[in-house]
C-alpha positions, 0 to 999 in steps of 0.5 A: 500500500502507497501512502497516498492510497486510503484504506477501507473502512469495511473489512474485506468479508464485509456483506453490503445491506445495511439499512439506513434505518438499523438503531435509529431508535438507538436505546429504545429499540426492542425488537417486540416491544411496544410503543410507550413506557411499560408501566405494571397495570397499563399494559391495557389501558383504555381496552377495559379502563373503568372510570373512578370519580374524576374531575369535579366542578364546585356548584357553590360559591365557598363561604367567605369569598370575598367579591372586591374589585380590582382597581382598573376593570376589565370591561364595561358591560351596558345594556337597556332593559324595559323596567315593567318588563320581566328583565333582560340578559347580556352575554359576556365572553370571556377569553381564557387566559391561565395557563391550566382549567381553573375554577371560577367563582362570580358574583356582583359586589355588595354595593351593586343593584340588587337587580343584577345576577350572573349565571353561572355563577360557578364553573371551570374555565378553559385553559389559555387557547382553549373555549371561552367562558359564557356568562349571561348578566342578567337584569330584572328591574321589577319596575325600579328605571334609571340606571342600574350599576353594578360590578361583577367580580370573577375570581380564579382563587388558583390562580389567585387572580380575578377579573371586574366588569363595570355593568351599567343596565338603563332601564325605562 
C-alpha cells in the first residue's frame, strides 16, 4: 500500500445491506416491544379502563369569598332593559387566559343593584387557547328605571387572580 492510497473502512468479508434505518431508535429499540413506557397495570389501558370519580366542578360559591374589585376593570358591560318588563340578559365572553382549567367563582359586589345576577355563577374555565367562558348578566328591574350599576367580580382563587366588569343596565 502507497501512502497516498486510503484504506477501507469495511473489512474485506464485509456483506453490503445495511439499512439506513438499523438503531435509529438507538436505546429504545426492542425488537417486540411496544410503543410507550411499560408501566405494571397499563399494559391495557383504555381496552377495559373503568372510570373512578374524576374531575369535579364546585356548584357553590365557598363561604367567605370575598367579591372586591380590582382597581382598573376589565370591561364595561351596558345594556337597556324595559323596567315593567320581566328583565333582560347580556352575554359576556370571556377569553381564557391561565395557563391550566381553573375554577371560577362570580358574583356582583355588595354595593351593586340588587337587580343584577350572573349565571353561572360557578364553573371551570378553559385553559389559555382553549373555549371561552359564557356568562349571561342578567337584569330584572321589577319596575325600579334609571340606571342600574353594578360590578361583577370573577375570581380564579388558583390562580389567585380575578377579573371586574363595570355593568351599567338603563332601564325605562
Amino acid at each position: 500500500m502507497r501512502a497516498t492510497d486510503v484504506g477501507d473502512y469495511f473489512p474485506d468479508d464485509y456483506e453490503a445491506g445495511v439499512d439506513y434505518t438499523e438503531g435509529m431508535m438507538g436505546s429504545q429499540a426492542g425488537g417486540n416491544r411496544k410503543d410507550g413506557p411499560e408501566l405494571p397495570g397499563m399494559e391495557n389501558l383504555g381496552a377495559d379502563a373503568i372510570m373512578m370519580g374524576g374531575i369535579e366542578t364546585a356548584s357553590d360559591i365557598p363561604a367567605g369569598m370575598e367579591f372586591i374589585p380590582s382597581s382598573v376593570p376589565d370591561g364595561n358591560i351596558s345594556f337597556q332593559v324595559a323596567a315593567s318588563g320581566s328583565g333582560s340578559s347580556e352575554l359576556l365572553v370571556i377569553k381564557p387566559m391561565c395557563m391550566t382549567f381553573e375554577d371560577y367563582y362570580a358574583a356582583f359586589t355588595a354595593d351593586s343593584n340588587p337587580s343584577l345576577s350572573v349565571s353561572p355563577a360557578t364553573g371551570r374555565m378553559d385553559r389559555r387557547g382553549g373555549e371561552v367562558t359564557e356568562l349571561y348578566i342578567k337584569c330584572d328591574p321589577r319596575g325600579q328605571s334609571g340606571m342600574l350599576k353594578g360590578t361583577l367580580v370573577v375570581n380564579l382563587p388558583e390562580d389567585n387572580s380575578k377579573l371586574t366588569y363595570i355593568v351599567e343596565v338603563n332601564s325605562f
